[in-house]
C-alpha positions as CSV (number, residue, x, y, z in Angstrom):
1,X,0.0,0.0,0.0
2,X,2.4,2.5,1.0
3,X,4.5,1.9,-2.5
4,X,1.5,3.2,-4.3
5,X,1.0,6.5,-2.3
6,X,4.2,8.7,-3.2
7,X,3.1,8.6,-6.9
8,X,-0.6,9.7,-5.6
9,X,0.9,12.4,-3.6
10,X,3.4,13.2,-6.5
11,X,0.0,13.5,-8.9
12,X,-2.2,15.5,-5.8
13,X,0.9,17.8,-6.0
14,X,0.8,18.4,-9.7
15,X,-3.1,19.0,-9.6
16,X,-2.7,21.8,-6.9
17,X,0.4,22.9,-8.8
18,X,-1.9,23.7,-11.8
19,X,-4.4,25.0,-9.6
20,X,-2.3,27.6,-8.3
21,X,-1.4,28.7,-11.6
22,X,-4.7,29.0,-12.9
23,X,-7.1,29.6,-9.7
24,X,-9.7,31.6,-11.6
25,X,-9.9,28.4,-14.3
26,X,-12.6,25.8,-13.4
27,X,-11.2,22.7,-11.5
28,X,-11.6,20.1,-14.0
29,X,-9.0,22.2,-16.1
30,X,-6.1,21.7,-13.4
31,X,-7.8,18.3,-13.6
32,X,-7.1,17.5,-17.0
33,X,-3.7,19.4,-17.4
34,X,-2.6,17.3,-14.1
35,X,-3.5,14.2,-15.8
36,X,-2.0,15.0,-18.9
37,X,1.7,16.2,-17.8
38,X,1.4,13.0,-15.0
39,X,0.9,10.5,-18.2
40,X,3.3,12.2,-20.5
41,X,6.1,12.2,-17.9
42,X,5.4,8.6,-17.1
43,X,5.7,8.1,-21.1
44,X,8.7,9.9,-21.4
45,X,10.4,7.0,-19.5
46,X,10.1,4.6,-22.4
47,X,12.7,7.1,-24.1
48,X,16.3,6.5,-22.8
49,X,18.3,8.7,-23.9
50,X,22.0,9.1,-22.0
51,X,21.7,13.1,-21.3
52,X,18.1,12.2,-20.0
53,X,19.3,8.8,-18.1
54,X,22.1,11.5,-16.6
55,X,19.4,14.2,-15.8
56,X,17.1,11.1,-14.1
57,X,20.5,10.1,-11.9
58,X,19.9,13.6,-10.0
59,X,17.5,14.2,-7.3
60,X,15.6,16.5,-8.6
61,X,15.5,14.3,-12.0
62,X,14.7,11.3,-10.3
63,X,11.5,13.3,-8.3
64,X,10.5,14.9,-11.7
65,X,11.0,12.2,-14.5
66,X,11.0,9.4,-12.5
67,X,13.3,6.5,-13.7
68,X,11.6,3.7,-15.5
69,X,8.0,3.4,-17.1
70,X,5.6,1.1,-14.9
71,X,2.0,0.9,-16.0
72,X,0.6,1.0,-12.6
73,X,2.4,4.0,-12.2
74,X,-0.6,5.4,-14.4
75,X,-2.9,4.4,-12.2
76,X,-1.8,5.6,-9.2
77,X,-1.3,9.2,-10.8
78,X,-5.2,8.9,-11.5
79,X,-5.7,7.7,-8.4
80,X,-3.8,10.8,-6.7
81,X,-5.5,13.6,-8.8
82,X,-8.7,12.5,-8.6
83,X,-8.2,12.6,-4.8
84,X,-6.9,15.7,-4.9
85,X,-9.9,17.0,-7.3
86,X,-12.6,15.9,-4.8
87,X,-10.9,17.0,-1.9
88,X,-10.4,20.2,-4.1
89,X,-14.0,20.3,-4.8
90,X,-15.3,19.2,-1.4
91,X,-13.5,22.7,0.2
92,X,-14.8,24.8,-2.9
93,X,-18.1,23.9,-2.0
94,X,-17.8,24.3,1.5
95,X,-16.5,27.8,1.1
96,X,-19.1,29.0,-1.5
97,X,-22.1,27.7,1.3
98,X,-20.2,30.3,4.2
99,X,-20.8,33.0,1.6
């Protein structure tokens, strides 16, 4: 269990990254974009290139890229934004019935 829950928290991250980018934008936007860059960094692994293998070697590369493709990686990411999307939408929604 606890294997799966860095990439979730790695995805929730991404989703409130794009959230704070775009606050004004609808939720299902940072949604979408977090899903999207989550799957196409987890793609990007199939591609192993030295530089990128080099850059991947680094901390920051490693938290970033990630180091090898894994399939249920993809599902933990969707696991992790959705989570993040609801809890998201859960405090939205408590917020707008205060007002």
């Amino acid at each position: 269990m606890i294997e799966h829950l860095g990439d979730a928290l790695w995805a929730a991250m991404v989703y409130f990254g794009f959230r704070f980018l775009e606050p004004a934008k609808p939720p299902i936007v940072a949604f979408f974009f977090a899903l999207t860059f989550s799957f196409f960094i987890e793609a990007s692994q199939l591609y192993q290139a030295n530089w990128l293998n080099k850059l991947r070697e680094t901390t920051i590369g490693a938290l970033v890229l990630g180091r090898g493709f894994l399939a249920i990686d993809l599902l933990r990411y969707s696991v992790g934004i959705l989570t993040a999307s609801r809890f998201d939408y859960l405090l939205i929604s408590k917020n707008q019935k205060r007002r």
